[in-house]
Structures are given as structure tokens and as C-alpha cells.
TIVEXKE-665834 format. One record per residue (C-alpha): residue number from 1; x, y, z. Coordinates in steps of 0.25 Angstrom, whole numbers. Layout:
! residues N
(NUM (X Y Z))
...
! end
This chain:
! residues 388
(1 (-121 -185 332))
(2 (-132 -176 337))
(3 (-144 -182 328))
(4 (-138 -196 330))
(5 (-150 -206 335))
(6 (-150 -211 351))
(7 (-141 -223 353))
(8 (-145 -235 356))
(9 (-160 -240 357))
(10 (-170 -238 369))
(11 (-175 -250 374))
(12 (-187 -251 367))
(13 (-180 -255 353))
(14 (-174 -266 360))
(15 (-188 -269 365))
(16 (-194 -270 352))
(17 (-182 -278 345))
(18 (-183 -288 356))
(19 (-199 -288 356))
(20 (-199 -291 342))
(21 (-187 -301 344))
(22 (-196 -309 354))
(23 (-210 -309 346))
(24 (-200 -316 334))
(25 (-194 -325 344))
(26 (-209 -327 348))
(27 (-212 -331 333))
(28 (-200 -342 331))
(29 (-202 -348 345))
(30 (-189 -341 351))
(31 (-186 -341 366))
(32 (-174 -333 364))
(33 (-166 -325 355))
(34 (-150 -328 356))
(35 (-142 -316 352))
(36 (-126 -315 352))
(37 (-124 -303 341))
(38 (-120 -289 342))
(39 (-131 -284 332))
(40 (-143 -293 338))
(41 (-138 -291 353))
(42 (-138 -277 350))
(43 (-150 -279 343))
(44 (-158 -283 354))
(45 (-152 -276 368))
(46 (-143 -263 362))
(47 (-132 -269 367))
(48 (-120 -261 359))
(49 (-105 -263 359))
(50 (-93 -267 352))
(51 (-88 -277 360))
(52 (-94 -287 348))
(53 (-81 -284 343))
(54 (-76 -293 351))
(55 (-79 -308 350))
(56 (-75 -310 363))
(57 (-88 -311 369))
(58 (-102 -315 365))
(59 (-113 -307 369))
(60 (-129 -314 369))
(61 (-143 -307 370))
(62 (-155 -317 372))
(63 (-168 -313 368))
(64 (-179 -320 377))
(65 (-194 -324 372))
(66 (-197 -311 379))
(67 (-190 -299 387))
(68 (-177 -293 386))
(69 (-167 -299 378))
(70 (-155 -305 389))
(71 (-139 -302 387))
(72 (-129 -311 390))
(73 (-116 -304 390))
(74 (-102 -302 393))
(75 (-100 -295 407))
(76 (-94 -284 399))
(77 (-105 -280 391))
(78 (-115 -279 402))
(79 (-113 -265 405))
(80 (-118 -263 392))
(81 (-129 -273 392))
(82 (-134 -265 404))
(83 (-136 -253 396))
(84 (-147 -259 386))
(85 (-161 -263 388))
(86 (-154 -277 392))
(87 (-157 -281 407))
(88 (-154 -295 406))
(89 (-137 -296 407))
(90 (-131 -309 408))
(91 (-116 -309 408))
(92 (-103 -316 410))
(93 (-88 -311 410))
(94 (-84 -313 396))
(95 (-75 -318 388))
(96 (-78 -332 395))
(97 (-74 -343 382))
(98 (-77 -352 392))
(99 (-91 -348 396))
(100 (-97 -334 387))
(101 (-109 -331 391))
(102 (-113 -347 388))
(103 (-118 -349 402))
(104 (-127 -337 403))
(105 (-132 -341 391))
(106 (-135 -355 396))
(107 (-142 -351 407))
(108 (-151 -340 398))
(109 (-155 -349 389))
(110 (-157 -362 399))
(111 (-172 -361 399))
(112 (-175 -359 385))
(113 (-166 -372 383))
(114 (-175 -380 394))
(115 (-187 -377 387))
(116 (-181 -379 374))
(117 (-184 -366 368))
(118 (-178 -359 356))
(119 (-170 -347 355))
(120 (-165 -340 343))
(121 (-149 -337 338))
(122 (-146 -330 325))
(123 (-141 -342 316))
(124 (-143 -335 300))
(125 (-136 -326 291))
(126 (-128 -315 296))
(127 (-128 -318 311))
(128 (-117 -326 319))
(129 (-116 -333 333))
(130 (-108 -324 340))
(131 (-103 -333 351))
(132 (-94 -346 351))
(133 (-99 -356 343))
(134 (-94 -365 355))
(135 (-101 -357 364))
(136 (-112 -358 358))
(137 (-114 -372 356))
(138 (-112 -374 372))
(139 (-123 -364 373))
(140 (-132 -373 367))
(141 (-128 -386 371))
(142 (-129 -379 384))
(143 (-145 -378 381))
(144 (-151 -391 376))
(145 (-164 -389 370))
(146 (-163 -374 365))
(147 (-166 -370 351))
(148 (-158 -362 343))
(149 (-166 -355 332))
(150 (-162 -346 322))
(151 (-167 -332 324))
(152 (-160 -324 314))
(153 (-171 -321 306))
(154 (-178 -316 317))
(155 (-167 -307 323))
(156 (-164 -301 307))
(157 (-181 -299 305))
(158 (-180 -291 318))
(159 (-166 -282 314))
(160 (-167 -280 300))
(161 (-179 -270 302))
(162 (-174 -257 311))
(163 (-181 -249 323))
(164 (-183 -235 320))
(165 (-170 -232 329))
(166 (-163 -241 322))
(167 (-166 -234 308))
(168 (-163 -223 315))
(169 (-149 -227 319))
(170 (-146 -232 306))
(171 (-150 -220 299))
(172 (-140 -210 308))
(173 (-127 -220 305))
(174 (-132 -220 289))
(175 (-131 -206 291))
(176 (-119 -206 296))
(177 (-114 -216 286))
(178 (-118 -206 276))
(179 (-110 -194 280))
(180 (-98 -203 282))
(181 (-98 -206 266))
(182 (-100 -190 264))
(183 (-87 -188 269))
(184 (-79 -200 261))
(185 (-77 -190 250))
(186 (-66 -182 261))
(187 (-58 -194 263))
(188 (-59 -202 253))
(189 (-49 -197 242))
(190 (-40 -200 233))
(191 (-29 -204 241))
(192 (-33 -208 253))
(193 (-31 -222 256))
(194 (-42 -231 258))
(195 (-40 -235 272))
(196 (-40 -221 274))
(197 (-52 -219 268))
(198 (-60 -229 279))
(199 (-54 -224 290))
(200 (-58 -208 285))
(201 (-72 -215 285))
(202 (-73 -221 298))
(203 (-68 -207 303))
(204 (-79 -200 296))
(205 (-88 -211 300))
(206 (-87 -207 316))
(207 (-85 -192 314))
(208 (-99 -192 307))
(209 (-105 -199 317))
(210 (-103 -215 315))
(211 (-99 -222 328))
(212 (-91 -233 320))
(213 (-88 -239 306))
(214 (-86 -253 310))
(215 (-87 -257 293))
(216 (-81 -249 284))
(217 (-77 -255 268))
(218 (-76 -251 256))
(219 (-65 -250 243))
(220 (-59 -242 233))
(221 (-51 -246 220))
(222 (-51 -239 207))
(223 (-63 -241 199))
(224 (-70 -249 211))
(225 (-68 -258 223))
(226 (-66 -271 223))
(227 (-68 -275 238))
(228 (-75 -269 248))
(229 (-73 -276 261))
(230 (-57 -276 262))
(231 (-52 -265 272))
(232 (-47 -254 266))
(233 (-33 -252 260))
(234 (-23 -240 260))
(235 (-25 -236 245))
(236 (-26 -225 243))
(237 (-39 -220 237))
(238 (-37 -217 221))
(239 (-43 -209 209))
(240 (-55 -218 203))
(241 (-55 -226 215))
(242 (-70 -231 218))
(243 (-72 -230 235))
(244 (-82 -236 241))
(245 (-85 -235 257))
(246 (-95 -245 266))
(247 (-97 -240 278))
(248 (-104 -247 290))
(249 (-103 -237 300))
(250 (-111 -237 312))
(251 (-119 -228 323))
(252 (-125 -234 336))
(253 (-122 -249 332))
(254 (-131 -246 318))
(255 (-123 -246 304))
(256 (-126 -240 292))
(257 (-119 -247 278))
(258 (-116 -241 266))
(259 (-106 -236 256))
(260 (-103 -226 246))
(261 (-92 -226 233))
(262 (-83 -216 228))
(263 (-75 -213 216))
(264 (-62 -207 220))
(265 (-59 -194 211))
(266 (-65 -203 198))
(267 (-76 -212 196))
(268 (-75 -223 185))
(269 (-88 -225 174))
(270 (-89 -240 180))
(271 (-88 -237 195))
(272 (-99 -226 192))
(273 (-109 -234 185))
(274 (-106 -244 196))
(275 (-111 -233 206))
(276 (-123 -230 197))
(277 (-128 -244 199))
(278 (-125 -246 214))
(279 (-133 -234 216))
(280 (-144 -237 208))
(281 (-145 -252 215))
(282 (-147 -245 228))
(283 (-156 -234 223))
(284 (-166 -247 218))
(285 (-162 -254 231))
(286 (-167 -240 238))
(287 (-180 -241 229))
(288 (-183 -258 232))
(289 (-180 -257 246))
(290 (-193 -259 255))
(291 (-201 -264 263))
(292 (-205 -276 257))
(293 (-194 -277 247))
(294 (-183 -290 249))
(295 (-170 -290 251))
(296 (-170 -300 237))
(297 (-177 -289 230))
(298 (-169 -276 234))
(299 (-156 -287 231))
(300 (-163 -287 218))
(301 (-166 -273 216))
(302 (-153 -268 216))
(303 (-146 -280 209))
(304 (-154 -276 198))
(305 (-145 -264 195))
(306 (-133 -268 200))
(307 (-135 -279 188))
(308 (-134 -268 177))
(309 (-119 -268 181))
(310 (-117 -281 189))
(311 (-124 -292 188))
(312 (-117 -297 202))
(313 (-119 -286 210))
(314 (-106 -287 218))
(315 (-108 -301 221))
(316 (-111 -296 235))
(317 (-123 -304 237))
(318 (-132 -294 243))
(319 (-134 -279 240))
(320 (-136 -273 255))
(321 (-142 -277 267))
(322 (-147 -272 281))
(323 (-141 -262 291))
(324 (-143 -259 305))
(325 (-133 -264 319))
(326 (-125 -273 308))
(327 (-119 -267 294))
(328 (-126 -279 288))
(329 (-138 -284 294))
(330 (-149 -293 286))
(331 (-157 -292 276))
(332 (-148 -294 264))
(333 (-151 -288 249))
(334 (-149 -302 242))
(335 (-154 -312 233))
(336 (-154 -319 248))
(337 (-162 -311 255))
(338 (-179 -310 255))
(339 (-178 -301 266))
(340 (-190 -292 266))
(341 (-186 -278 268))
(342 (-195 -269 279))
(343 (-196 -256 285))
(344 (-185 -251 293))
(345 (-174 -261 287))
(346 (-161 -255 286))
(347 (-153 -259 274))
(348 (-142 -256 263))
(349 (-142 -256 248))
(350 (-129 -261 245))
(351 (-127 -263 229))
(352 (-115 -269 225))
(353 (-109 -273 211))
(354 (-98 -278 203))
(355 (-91 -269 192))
(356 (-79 -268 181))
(357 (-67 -276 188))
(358 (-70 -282 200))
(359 (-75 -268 207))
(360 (-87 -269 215))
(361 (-96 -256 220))
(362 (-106 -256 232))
(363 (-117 -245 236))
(364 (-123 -245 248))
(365 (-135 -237 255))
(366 (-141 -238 269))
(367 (-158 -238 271))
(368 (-171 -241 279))
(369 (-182 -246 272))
(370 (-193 -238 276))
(371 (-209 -241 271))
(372 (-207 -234 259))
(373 (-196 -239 255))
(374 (-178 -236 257))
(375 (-175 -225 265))
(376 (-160 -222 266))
(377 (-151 -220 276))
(378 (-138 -216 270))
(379 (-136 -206 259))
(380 (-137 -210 246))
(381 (-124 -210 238))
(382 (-122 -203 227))
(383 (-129 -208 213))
(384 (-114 -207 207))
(385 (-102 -211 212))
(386 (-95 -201 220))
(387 (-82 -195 217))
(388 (-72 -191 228))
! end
């Protein structure tokens, strides 16, 4: 699209990321940083492409005490490499079971070892070791005297809070996210099958200017949904069916996250007060979330008028979270969660409750927390259930 943002980043955003990476490293006596997931290797060198699909082959990117963070790669992915601000490229012909990339490896981090320094992995919440666990312990066995530290905290302090051209980014496929739902109304009718439906969406989603919708969920039952994470049936869609949507599309690696409900041809009284207090949970999130504010406290916030229909909230556990390379990223809005929210996080309001039989009903919206205060990035929904 003509007013789309530039792609990519120029290689001064990875310097800062990485500057800022080493001078935290710096504080918890790191020698190194260990990475071997899509979102953090991306994070840090811009390297940007599906082949994470595959668990075929793992892919690493070391951060040193200082200078340019060094990949150690599949020979396939070097071409790509080459084209960020990478200069340090170390590869092997991959898949190898018997040897992937575990030598190179070695060899990197051989001195560190020697002088038995310490060098951080992502061990907490919401991260995984994307390598063989096998491989892995020879990794290790194979450096006597290297510390492994947990650096997840580190690595999620740096991510939660957005550049300017992050914001940016995440700002356009909001957009686009939200002229997507405009067009639900076209086709989603009574008597459309669902399925139907999700594939018209994922159709509108690239014709509007989406490069993907890798998650798309969502239900519709009569009176309310009852699940929202099954893949969509053939049923056709039916008068007083409640229709709900979550879309994570994405632009240039960057997701936006949110839904929107529909009545079909009718709306039920209890469905609609439903709505009601869904949207005015997020219109007191909208009002709590600042800088300064926790994550407890915006939980809280919109618990409180959740409760005057369901005391439960959904059950869900957490009512939004935040947004950026991955649908979900840290911090969560829970009971959990003291995260202190700052400028330029990115993060949903994502209210969810319980109501008559077993139906459940989630709202959803997309901001930035700006120094004033929530600034949205998708268009509000309506203040009342919509009718198609």
C-alpha cells in the first residue's frame, strides 16, 4: 500500500537494541547472550523468514559483551543473513542430527568457557529451547566451566517497550486489521457456513493489505459461543447466532490482535447486556492504562465491571496482554503480573466473561501507552452489539 511504513529497520534500530542489550548484560555480569528463537533472533539482527515453520533446523544468534551480535546458521539461511546488518556468519550444511551447528557452537563459546564466564539463555515463562534437548546438554558438557544464567527478564524488559518504528509498524497492520472487520458484515450472513466465513476473512485480510493471518479463531452458536479456540465448522451461520472473530493478522513480521462480535439478523437481551459490560471493562481499561499503572491494577480495573455479571470473568486468567513480533508477548493483565506499564508498550484490553448457559463473550482492542495515557490503535467497536 502506497502509505504503508518502509520495511524492515535500518541498522541503527538494531544498534540501539543491541547497545542496550549489552549495557543490561553489562549489570548482571553477562559475557554473552544465547539466542535460538524466531522472535529474539529477529529481534536483534532482522533476520526474517518462514522457514521457522520447520523444526528441521535450529538457528542461534550470540550476543557478545560488545560488538555485533554473531549467527550461527544453516548454510541455507546465509544468503539471507548477508542481507542484515549481520557480518559475523558461521554455518554448516544442515540438517546434520548428528552434528547441528553444535561444533560451531563449541568453538564460539570455548573461551568464555575457559575463563568461566557467564552467558545468558532464556529459561522463564513463555520462552522455549528451540534446539534438541540432546543437543543441548552436549553443548554444554562440551564447555566445562560456563555459566548459564537466566536472562529472560532481561531480554522481556528490553521487548515489552517499542522503538518509534516499531509503533509505527504496529499502527499500519491495526489499521488494516480494522478495515478487515468493516467488511465482516459482506460476508458473514445468515447462511454462510462458518468455515466460509474464516476463509472470506483471510481473503479480505490480504486484499486490504495484510501480508498474512497466521491466527484466526473465533465461534458462533445461538445466543453465544461456547468455545473459541476450535477450528471453524461447516454450519451454517443462523438468525440469532452471536459471531465472534479474533484476528491476528500480520504486516512486515508485526501483529495486531483483536476481535469483534456480531448478532446475526437478531440479538438476544442477555447477549446484549453481555456486550454492554465487555465494553465498558475496556473503556475503564482505556482509562487505567498508563504509565505507571500495573498490570495487577489494570486486571483489577476491568474485573471490577466484568463482576457486575460475572464474578469469574471467563475463567481465562488474564484479561489482555502485549502485542508486537508475537500475538502474545509479555506483560500479562493478571492477578500475577506487577509489571509496571511504560510509554510505548504496545498491549490489548482483552475482557472476557461467563454468561447464561455456558456462553462465554470476549472484547478486544489494540493500544500504545503514550505519556498521557491509552492511545488506540484499532477502531473502537461499536458501544452496542452490531447486527448483520
Amino acid at each position: 500500500m502506497s502509505n504503508s511504513p518502509p520495511r524492515g529497520f535500518p541498522p541503527e534500530e538494531f544498534e540501539a537494541r543491541t547497545a542496550k542489550v549489552q549495557a543490561e548484560m553489562d549489570q548482571a555480569g553477562l559475557s554473552g547472550l544465547l539466542l535460538m528463537t524466531e522472535a529474539e533472533v529477529r529481534y536483534f539482527s532482522g533476520f526474517h523468514t518462514l522457514f521457522w515453520q520447520s523444526p528441521t533446523r535450529p538457528w542461534f544468534l550470540f550476543i557478545p559483551a560488545q560488538g555485533k551480535p554473531i549467527a550461527v546458521i544453516p548454510e541455507i539461511g546465509a544468503l539471507l543473513m548477508r542481507q542484515t546488518w549481520i557480518d559475523d556468519i558461521r554455518t554448516w550444511p544442515a540438517p546434520n542430527p548428528g552434528d547441528d551447528g553444535i561444533s560451531l557452537l563449541t568453538e564460539l563459546l570455548s573461551p568464555l568457557a575457559s575463563q568461566s564466564a557467564s552467558i545468558g539463555v532464556l529459561k522463564g515463562h513463555e520462552t522455549a529451547l528451540r534446539m534438541p534437548l540432546g543437543d543441548y546438554e552436549h553443548l554444554i558438557a562440551a564447555l566445562p566451566g560456563l555459566q548459564i544464567k537466566d536472562a529472560t527478564g532481561l531480554v522481556r524488559s528490553l521487548r515489552m517497550v517499542k522503538s518509534p518504528r516499531e509503533i509505527e509498524k504496529l499502527s499500519h497492520i491495526c489499521a488494516i486489521g480494522s478495515r478487515i472487520f468493516e467488511r465482516v458484515p459482506d460476508f458473514a450472513r445468515a447462511g454462510t457456513a462458518l468455515d466460509e466465513v474464516f476463509r472470506a476473512f483471510r481473503r479480505a485480510a490480504l486484499d486490504v493489505g495484510a501480508d498474512d493471518v497466521p491466527y484466526l479463531v473465533g465461534g458462533a452458536d445461538q445466543g453465544g459461543y461456547r468455545d473459541v479456540i476450535s477450528p471453524p465448522s461447516a454450519r451454517p451461520l443462523q438468525a440469532g447466532d452471536i459471531l465472534m472473530l479474533d484476528s491476528g493478522a500480520t504486516w512486515d513480521g508485526y501483529f495486531c490482535d483483536f476481535d469483534r462480535n456480531f448478532a446475526i439478523t437478531q440479538a438476544d437481551d442477555l447477549s446484549r447486556r453481555a456486550y454492554d459490560v465487555l465494553w465498558r471493562a475496556t473503556e475503564a481499561g482505556l482509562a487505567a492504562a498508563r504509565p505507571g499503572t500495573t498490570c495487577r491494577e489494570l486486571f483489577h480495573t476491568m474485573q471490577s465491571v466484568i463482576a457486575q455479571m460475572d464474578s469469574a470473568g471467563g475463567d481465562v486468567g488474564r484479561l489482555g496482554h502485549g502485542l508486537g513480533m508475537q500475538l502474545t508477548e509479555w506483560p500479562s493483565h493478571a492477578a500475577f503480573d506487577d509489571t509496571v506499564i511504560q510509554e510505548n508498550m504496545v498491549l490489548t484490553l482483552e475482557p472476557s466473561l461467563s454468561y447464561g448457559d455456558g456462553r462465554i463473550m470476549v472484547h478486544e482492542e489494540n493500544i500504545v501507552i503514550r505519556a498521557s495515557g491509552a492511545e488506540l490503535l484499532t477502531s473502537r467497536a461499536a458501544p452496542e452489539l452490531p447486527v448483520i
